[in-house]
C-alpha angles and dihedrals in degrees: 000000000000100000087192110113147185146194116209132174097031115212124236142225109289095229090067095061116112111182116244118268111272113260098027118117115273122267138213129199123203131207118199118198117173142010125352093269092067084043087056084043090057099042074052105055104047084048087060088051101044084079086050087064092259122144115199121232143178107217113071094208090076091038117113090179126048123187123176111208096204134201119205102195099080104086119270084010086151102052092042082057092052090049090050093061090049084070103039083045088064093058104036074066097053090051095048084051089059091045096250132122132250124181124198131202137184112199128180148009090005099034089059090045098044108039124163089358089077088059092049089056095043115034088170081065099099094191140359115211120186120207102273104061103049095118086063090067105115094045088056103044077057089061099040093051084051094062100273129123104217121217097184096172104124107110104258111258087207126063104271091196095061087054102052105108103228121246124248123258097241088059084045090053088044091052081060128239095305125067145174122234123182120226108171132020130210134359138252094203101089094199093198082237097070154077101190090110108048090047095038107033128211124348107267123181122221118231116266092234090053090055088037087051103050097036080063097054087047095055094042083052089057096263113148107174127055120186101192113210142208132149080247101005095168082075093062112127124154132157107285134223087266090055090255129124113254143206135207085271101052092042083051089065101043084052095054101058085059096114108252097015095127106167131032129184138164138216152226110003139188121223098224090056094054108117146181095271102039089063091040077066097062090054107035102040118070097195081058099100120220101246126101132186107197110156123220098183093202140346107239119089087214091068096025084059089042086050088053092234093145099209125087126229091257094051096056082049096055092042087052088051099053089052096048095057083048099053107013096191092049109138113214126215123179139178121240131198103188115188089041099168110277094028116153127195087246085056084047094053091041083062090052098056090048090063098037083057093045101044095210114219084211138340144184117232118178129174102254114258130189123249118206106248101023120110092234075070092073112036118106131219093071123174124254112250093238091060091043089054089050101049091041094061091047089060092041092054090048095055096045093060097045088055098049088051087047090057086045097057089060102063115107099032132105118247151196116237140178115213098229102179137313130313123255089235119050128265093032129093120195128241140186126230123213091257088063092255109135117239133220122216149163113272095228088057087087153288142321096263103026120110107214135178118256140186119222120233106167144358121234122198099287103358147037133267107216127189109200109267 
């Protein structure tokens, strides 16, 4: 599982929070904690309730409705959630006071490990929803407006994903020319570090003529990018057009010949899925870009073996190197959990020299952190905080490096990139490169939509700064 996170639609102080004018469409506001799975869950969700007569929005003071799509494997995820609805409490009172109606709603990782807990400690929360049932949405918010608190947790025996109403193309053109589309849920490797199966469930994976489907309505909305994602994507497989089981690879190919698709990508893989064709991908289909996030975790086989990885170091290294020789300008980025229990300064060490053999693009690295329910929970031996911090900011400062040499490396050459939106300064509009890095670029270079070719002239902090070549 992807450890990258992110926070978006940050809520803010109650008292700011002015109800919506009488007589206006309802309106629903999302917050997204956590990886991009939980950002297409919620594209996803307010699509589901647009049927139900919900606007989104992204100010909370219109919204009628709140739902926190939540993430639990940032540390004390749970309690920040619960922190989070102290404050939404507080104006779903002063709503009731002036006689109007707010709903609240907690979605995903934490909402499926905490249930009907989340409800006792909140009474203000009106339903909790996991990631299985969004598609029941509307049913539930039905409930919920005749009197009821909705705990929807139980895995959908249905495919949620057939259910799920699409979303119309001028809410596609407004989500901008790259998109996310989920292709495969939930994971069977049970890593003792995380919770991913036992909030996600299984791995399933979803029917080739559904991706294909809905691949074919983004393009046609003027999206050229598509990042397919899956907890471990790389182990996609589903009956094919020509009546064959496929893998990722082979889906990769029938996707690109989508017209204006332009740019495909994939996240977040496992090492032990990564096959033949898969890499033949990478070397054989030009709209594949040449990035690839494949998480190690750690490079010792010890705590490898005690994370249940099931791969060795070695063997990471050997499989980088196959996909290197396929695809020579490929950029690598990984995930890293440093102070795993058990975890000595030679296993340490033994991490470090991984990465200093691979020279990551760009990585993830995170303190472990215990997750009720896990078995890492319960192993002894854990590292004292203060060792963790310290090795932590060794790796960190590693990687940083690697990755600004990375970005380095690339001034000078001509690129591909995709105009994405406009610039924070004006003047400037933002790309992306094919190694995931944002661009930034005249306005006057093109349009939102084109991919141009660009010349690099500097590196920023964390982008690239292009003149037009």
């Amino acid at each position: 599982m992807d450890l990258n996170t992110i926070e978006r639609d940050d809520i803010g102080p109650a008292a700011d929070s002015a109800p919506a004018p009488a007589g206006t469409a309802k309106k629903v506001f999302v917050k997204t904690y956590g990886c991009q799975m939980n950002v297409y869950d919620s594209q996803r969700m307010t699509d589901a309730l647009a049927a139900d007569g919900y606007v989104a929005t992204d100010a909370i003071a219109e919204a009628d409705l709140v739902l926190l799509n939540t993430c639990h494997i940032r540390e004390k995820a749970a309690e920040k959630v619960y922190s989070e609805l102290g404050r939404i409490r507080d104006m779903k009172a002063e709503r009731a006071a002036a006689g109007r109606e707010l709903l609240i709603g907690v979605a995903g990782c934490v909402a499926q490990a905490e249930g009907a807990e989340i409800i006792r400690r909140s009474p203000a929360v009106d339903l909790v929803i996991g990631p299985q049932t969004y598609h029941r949405l509307p049913d539930v918010l039905a409930r919920v407006r005749g009197g009821e608190k909705i705990v929807e947790t139980d895995y959908a025996v249905e495919d949620k994903f057939e259910h799920l109403p699409q979303p119309k193309r001028a809410e596609v053109i407004k989500r901008g020319v790259t998109a996310f589309l989920t292709v495969q849920e939930g994971c069977d490797k049970f890593c003792t570090f995380c919770v991913v199966p036992y909030t996600r469930g299984s791995e399933v994976s979803r029917p080739v003529a559904q991706i294909v489907a809905e691949a074919e309505r983004l393009a046609e909305a003027g999206v050229r990018e598509v990042t397919l994602l899956g907890q471990n994507v790389n182990a996609w497989h589903g009956l094919g057009e020509d009546g064959s089981e496929w893998g990722l690879g082979r889906l990769l190919f029938r996707l690109a010949e989508i017209p204006g698709l332009a740019r495909l990508r994939y996240t977040t893989s496992h090492p032990r899925d990564m096959d033949d064709e898969l890499i033949s991908a990478h070397r054989d289909l030009p709209a594949l870009m040449p990035y690839l996030h494949l998480p190690v975790q750690s490079g010792s086989d010890r705590i490898l073996k005690a994370m249940n990885r099931r791969h060795t170091a070695s063997d990471y290294l050997a499989l980088i190197e196959r996909i290197r020789a396929a695809r020579n300008d490929i950029a690598l980025s990984g995930d890293f959990i440093v102070g795993f229990p058990g975890e000595t300064e030679a296993d340490f060490e033994a991490t470090m020299e991984l990465v200093r053999q691979v020279n990551y693009a760009s990585a993830f690295s995170f303190k472990y952190s215990p997750r009720p329910g896990t078995p890492g929970a319960e192993m002894t031996d854990h590292v004292p905080e203060a060792v963790k911090d310290e090795r932590l900011q060794r790796l960190q400062a590693l990687l940083l490096k690697q990755q600004q040499d990375f970005g380095t490396s690339l001034v000078g050459r001509t690129i591909g990139t995709l105009i994405e939106k406009p610039g924070r300064q004006a003047g400037q509009k933002v790309g992306r490169s094919p190694w995931l890095q944002p661009v930034i670029v005249d306005e006057k270079a093109g349009e939102i939509g084109d991919i141009i070719q660009v010349r690099i002239t500097r590196t920023g902090y964390n982008s690239l700064f292009a003149e037009l070549a």
